[in-house]
VMD Tcl script that draws the C-alpha trace (Angstrom):
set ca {
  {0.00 0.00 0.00}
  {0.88 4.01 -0.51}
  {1.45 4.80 3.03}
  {3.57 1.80 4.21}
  {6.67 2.05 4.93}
  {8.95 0.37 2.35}
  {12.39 -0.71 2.87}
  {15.18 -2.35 0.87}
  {17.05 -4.76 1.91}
  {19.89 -5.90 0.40}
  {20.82 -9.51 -0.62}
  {23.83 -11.37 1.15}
  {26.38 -10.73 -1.49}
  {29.20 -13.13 -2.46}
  {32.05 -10.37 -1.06}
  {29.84 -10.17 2.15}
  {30.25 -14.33 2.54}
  {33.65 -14.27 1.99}
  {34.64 -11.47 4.15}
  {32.70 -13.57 6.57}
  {34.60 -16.72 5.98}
  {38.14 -14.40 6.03}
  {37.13 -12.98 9.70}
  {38.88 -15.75 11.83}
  {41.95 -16.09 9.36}
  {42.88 -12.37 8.75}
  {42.67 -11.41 12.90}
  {45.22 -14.37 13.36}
  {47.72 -12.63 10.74}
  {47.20 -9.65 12.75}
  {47.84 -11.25 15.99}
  {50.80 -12.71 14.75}
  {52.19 -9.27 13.04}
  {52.00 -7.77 16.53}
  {54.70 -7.09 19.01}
  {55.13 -9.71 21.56}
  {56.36 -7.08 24.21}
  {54.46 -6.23 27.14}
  {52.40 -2.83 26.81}
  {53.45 -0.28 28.58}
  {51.31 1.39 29.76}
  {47.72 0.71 30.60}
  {45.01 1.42 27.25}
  {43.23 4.53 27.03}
  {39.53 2.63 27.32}
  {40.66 0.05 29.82}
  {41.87 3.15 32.30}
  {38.54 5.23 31.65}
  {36.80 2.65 32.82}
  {38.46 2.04 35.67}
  {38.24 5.44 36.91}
  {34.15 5.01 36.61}
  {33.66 1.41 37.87}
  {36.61 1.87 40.00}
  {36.86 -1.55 42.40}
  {38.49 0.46 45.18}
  {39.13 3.82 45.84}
  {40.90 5.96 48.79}
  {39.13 8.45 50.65}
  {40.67 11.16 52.82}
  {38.61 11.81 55.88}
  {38.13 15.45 55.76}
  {35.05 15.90 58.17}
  {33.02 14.34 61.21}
  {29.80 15.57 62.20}
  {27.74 14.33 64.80}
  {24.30 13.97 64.66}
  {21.06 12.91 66.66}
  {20.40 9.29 67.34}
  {24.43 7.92 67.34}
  {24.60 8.90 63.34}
  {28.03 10.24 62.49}
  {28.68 11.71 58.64}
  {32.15 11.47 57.51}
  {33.08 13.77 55.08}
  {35.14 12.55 52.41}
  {38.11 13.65 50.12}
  {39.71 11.54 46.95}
  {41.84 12.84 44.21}
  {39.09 10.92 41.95}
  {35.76 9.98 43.07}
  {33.90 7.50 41.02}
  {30.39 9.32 39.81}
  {27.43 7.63 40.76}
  {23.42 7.77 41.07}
  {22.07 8.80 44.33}
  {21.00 6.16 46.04}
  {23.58 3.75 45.68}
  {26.32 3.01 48.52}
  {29.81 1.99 48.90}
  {31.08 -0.92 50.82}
  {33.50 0.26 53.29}
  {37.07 -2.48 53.69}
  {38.38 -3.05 57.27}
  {41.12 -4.93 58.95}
  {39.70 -5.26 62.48}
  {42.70 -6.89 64.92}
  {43.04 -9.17 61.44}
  {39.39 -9.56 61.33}
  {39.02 -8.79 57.55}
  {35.06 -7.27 57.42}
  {33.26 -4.90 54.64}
  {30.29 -2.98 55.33}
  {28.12 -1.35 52.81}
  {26.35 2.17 53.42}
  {24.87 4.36 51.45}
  {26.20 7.27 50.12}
  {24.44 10.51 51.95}
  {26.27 13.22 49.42}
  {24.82 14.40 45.89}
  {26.40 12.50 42.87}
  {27.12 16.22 41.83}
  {30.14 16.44 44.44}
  {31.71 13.18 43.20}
  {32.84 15.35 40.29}
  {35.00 17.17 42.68}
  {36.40 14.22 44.33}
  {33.93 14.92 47.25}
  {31.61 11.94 49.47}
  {29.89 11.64 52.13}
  {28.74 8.63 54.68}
  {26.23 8.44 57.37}
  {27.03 5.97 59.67}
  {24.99 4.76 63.20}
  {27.40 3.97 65.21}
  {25.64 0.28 66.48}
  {27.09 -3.34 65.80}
  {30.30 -4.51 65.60}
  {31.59 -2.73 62.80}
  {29.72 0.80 62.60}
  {30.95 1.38 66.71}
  {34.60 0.39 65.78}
  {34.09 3.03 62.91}
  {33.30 5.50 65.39}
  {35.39 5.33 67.85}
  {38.58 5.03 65.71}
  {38.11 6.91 62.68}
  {39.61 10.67 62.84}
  {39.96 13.31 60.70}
  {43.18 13.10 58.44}
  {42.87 8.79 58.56}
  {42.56 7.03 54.95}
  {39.81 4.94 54.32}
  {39.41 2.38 51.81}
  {35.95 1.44 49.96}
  {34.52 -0.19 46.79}
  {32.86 1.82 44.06}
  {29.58 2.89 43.91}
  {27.36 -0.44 43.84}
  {23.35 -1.12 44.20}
  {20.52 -0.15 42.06}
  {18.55 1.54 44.43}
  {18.15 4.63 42.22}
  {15.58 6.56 40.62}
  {14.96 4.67 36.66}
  {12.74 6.91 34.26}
  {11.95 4.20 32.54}
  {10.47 2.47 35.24}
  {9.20 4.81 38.07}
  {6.79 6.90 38.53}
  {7.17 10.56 38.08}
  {6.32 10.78 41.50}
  {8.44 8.92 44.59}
  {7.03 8.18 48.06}
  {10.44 7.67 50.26}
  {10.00 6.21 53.38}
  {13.17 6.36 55.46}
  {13.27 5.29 59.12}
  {16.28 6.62 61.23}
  {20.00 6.60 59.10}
  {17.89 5.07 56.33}
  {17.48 8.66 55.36}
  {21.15 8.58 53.53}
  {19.63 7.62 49.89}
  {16.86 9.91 50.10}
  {19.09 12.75 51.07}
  {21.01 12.12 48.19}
  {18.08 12.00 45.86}
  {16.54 15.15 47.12}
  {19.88 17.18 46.95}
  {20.05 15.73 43.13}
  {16.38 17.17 42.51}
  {17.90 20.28 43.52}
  {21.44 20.55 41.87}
  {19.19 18.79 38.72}
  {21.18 15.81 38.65}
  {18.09 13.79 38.68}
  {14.39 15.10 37.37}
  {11.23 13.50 39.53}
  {9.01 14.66 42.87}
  {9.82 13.16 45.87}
  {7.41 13.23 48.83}
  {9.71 11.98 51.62}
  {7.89 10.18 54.78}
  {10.99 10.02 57.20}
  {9.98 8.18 60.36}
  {11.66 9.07 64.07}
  {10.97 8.68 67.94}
  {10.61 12.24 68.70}
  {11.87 15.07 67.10}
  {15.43 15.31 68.42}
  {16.31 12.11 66.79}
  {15.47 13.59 63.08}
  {18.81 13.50 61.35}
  {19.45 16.27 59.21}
  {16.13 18.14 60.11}
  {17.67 22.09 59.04}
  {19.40 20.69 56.19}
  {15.92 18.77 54.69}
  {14.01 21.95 55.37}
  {16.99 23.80 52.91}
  {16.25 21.47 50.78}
  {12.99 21.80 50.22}
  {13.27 25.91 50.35}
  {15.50 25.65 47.46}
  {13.33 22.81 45.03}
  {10.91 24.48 43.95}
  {7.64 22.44 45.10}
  {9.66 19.25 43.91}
  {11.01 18.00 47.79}
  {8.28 17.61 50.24}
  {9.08 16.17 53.98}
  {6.62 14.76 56.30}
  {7.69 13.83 59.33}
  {6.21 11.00 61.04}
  {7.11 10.78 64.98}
  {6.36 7.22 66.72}
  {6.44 8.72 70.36}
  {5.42 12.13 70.21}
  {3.10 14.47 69.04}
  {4.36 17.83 67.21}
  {3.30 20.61 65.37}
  {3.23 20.09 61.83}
  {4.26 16.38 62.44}
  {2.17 13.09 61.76}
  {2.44 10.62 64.48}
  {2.49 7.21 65.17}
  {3.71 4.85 61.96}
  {4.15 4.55 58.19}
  {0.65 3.45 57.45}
  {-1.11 2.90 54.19}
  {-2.94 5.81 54.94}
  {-0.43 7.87 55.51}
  {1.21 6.71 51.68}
  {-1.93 7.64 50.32}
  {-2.83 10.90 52.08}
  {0.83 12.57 50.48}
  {1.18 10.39 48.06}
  {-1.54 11.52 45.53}
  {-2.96 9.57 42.76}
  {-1.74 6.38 41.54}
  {0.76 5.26 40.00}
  {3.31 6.27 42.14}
  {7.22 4.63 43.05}
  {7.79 3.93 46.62}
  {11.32 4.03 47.52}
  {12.02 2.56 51.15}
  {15.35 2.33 52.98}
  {15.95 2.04 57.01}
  {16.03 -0.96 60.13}
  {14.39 -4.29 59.35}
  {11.79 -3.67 61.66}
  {10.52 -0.98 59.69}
  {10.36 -3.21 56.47}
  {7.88 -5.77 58.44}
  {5.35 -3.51 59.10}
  {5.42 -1.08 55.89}
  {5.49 -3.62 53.26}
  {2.84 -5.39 54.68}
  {0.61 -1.56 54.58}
  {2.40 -1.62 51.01}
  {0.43 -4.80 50.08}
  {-2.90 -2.99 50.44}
  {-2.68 0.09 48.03}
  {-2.55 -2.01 44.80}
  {1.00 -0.66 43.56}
  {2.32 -3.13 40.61}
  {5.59 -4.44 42.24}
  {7.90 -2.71 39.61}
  {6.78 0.35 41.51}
  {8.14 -0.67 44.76}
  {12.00 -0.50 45.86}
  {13.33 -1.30 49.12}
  {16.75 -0.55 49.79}
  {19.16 -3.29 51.45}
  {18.99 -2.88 55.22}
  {22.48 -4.85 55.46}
  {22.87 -8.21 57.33}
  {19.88 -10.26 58.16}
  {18.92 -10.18 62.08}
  {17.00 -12.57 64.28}
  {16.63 -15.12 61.58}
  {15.20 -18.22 63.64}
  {11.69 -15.80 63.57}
  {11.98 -16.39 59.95}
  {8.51 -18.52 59.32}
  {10.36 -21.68 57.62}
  {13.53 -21.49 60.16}
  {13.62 -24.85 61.41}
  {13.22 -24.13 65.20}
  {14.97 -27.49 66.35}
  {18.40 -25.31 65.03}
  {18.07 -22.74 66.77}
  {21.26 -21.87 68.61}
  {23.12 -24.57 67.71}
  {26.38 -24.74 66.65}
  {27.87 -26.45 63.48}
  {31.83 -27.30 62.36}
  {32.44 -24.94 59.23}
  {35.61 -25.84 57.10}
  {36.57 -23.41 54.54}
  {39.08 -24.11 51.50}
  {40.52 -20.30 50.63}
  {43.56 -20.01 48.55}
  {44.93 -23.43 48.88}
  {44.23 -23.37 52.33}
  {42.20 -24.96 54.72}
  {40.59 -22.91 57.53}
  {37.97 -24.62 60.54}
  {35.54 -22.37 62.92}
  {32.29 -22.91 64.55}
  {29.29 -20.83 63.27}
  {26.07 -20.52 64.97}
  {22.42 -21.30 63.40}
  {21.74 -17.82 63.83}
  {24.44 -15.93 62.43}
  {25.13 -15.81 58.41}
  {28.19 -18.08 56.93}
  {29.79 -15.12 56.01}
  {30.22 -13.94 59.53}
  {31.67 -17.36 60.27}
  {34.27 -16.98 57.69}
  {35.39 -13.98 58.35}
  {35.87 -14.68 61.93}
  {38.02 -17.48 60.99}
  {39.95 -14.41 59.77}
  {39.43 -15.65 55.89}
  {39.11 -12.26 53.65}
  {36.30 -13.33 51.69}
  {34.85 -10.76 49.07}
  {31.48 -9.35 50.25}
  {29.73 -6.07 49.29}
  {25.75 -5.78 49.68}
  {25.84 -8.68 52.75}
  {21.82 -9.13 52.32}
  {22.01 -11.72 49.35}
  {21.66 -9.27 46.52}
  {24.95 -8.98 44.74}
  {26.34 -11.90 44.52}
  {29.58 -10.88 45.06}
  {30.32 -13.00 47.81}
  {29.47 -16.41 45.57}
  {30.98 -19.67 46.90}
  {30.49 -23.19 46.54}
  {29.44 -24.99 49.22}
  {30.69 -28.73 49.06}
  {28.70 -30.49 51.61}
  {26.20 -29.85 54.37}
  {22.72 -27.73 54.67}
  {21.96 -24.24 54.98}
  {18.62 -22.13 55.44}
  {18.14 -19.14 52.89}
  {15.07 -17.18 53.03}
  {13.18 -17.35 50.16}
  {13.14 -13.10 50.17}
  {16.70 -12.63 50.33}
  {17.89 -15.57 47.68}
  {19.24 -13.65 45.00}
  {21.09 -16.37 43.37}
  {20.89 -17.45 39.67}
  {18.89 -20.91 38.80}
  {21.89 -22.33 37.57}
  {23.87 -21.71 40.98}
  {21.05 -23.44 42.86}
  {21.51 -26.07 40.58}
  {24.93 -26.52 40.63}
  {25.30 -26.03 45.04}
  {26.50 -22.19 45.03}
  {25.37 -19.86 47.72}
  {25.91 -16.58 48.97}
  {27.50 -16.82 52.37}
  {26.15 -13.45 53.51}
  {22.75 -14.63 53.48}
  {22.85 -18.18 54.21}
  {22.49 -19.64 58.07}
  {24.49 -23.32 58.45}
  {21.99 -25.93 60.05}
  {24.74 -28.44 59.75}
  {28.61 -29.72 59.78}
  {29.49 -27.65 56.16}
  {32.05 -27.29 53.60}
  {32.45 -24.50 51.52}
  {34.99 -23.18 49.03}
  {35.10 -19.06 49.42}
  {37.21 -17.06 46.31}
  {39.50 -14.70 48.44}
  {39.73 -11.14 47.27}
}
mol new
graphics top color blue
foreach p $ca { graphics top sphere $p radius 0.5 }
foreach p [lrange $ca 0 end-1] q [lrange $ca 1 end] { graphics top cylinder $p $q radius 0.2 }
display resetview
């Protein structure tokens, strides 16, 4: 017909087959033309991107400030800073009395600053880790940490224009990020940001949000939600349905949700109820998995008991005893074994071994491995609990 489209396509021409057939042959001549010395120095593409997915970088600590409710941000300084999208975090390395242990937490800066080398981390100062963090890192120290990692970042192409964030205590370190990129227009969507607290002397960054939304022109909105008191110009109690509903607007909208595990139990549960398709739901990792004999298919009879865990690393052979109740990864790196971890909730993937014998529980909501890995007996030790004698075979970093 007149108004189709026509197109021409041309027919596989002799030259075209034998150019084909040539392909192999003619890049082994050039192969063997080439120099057999090393290269020198290290190609122009291979270095670019290494500066952007950079798998470590060095920060200079250039800044601590304390904040309400044990949060510390620690300003940070690099001669290059990999770029990334708000939201995402960086999985701090640590040599604890030989303990080797990552972390990951979110980045609380604006992607914007990376360009001047510039970062920033909030950091709670609870658990093993974050309190050793706090009391030893000064101003002046180097720190090292992985590049940016995680997609817990805004997608056009699959959000909503409009993002509910609901952040519960230092959760609020992705959704800071986002809202200062809405401002410096790194990033281009509304964010109504429900930000859950006791009372209002534990809000984090309360002057600084209110800045924020001064300066975004009707695009950053903060509603905060205080669980044991009542305040002017604050909701109170929970997170509730309701409450996602009353400032959220009309459907569709994305619901971005980062903070303590206890906070994901009850909100995704009020989530549930307002009819969202799930591509419009994000929940940020909250880090290691706690208290995992309440897990509903835990099998109770392990609870608290304590299993032989031998671990082949780099032609070695290492033997600890790990707990029911605490991940395999924990286990191995108290037997002082560096094994490569970023996200720790199951996500990544990073931390991939094979396990060789024996049983281990993995929630069903935090089993991010591949169908061929279940197949074939990989796990990832960050979110896997032994419930028996195991061997496992961990890749050192």
């Amino acid at each position: 017909m007149s108004d189709q489209l026509k197109v021409k396509v041309k027919a596989l021409g002799l030259l075209d087959l034998l150019a084909f057939k040539n392909l192999v042959p003619n890049r082994k001549k050039i192969f063997e033309k080439a120099s057999a010395a090393p290269v020198e120095k290290v190609p122009h593409m291979n270095a670019l991107a290494q500066s952007i997915h950079p798998k470590r970088q060095t920060f200079e600590i250039t800044g601590i400030k304390d904040c309400p409710n044990d949060v510390k941000i620690y300003e940070l300084k690099s001669k290059h800073a990999a770029f990334f999208r708000a939201g995402q975090y960086l999985s701090v390395k640590l040599d604890i009395k030989g303990y080797k242990v990552t972390r990951a937490y979110s980045i609380l800066s604006s992607p914007k600053e990376a360009l001047t080398g510039k970062c920033a981390l909030g950091i709670k100062g609870s658990g093993f880790v974050s309190e050793y963090i706090a009391d030893n890192w000064k101003v002046g120290d180097t720190i090292t940490t992985s590049g940016p990692e995680g997609a817990f970042y805004y997608e056009e192409l699959r959000d909503a224009k409009t993002v509910v964030g609901i952040a519960g205590g230092c959760g609020i370190s992705p959704l800071y990020s986002m809202a200062q990129a809405i401002v410096d227009g790194t990033e281009d969507f509304k964010l109504v940001l429900l930000y859950g607290s006791r009372t209002k002397k534990d809000i984090v960054l309360e002057a600084e949000l209110r800045e924020i939304v001064s300066k975004s022109n009707g695009k950053v909105k903060v509603v905060h939600v205080l669980s044991e008191q009542e305040a002017k110009g604050c909701e109170t109690g929970f997170v509730t349905k309701e409450l996602i509903s009353k400032y959220g607007g009309e459907l569709p909208y994305s619901i971005f949700m980062c903070g303590p595990q206890e906070m994901y139990d009850f909100v995704q549960k009020e989530i549930e109820e307002l009819g969202l398709e799930k591509k419009y739901v994000r929940a940020e990792l909250y880090g290691q998995i706690n208290n995992i004999q309440e897990y509903d298919k835990f099998p109770s009879e392990k609870e608290g008991r304590k299993y032989k865990m031998t671990i082949l690393a780099a032609g070695k052979t290492f033997e600890t005893l790990a707990s029911s109740t605490e991940s395999v990864l924990v286990a191995i790196e108290r037997a002082k074994v560096a094994a490569p971890s970023l996200c720790r909730t199951g996500e990544c993937g990073f931390c991939r071994s094979r396990l060789i014998s024996g049983d281990v529980f993995i929630p069903e909501d935090t089993d991010g491995r591949r169908a061929a890995d279940k197949q074939s007996g990989y796990i990832h030790p960050c979110a896997s609990f032994p419930v028996s004698d195991i061997v496992i075979e961990v890749p050192v970093e």
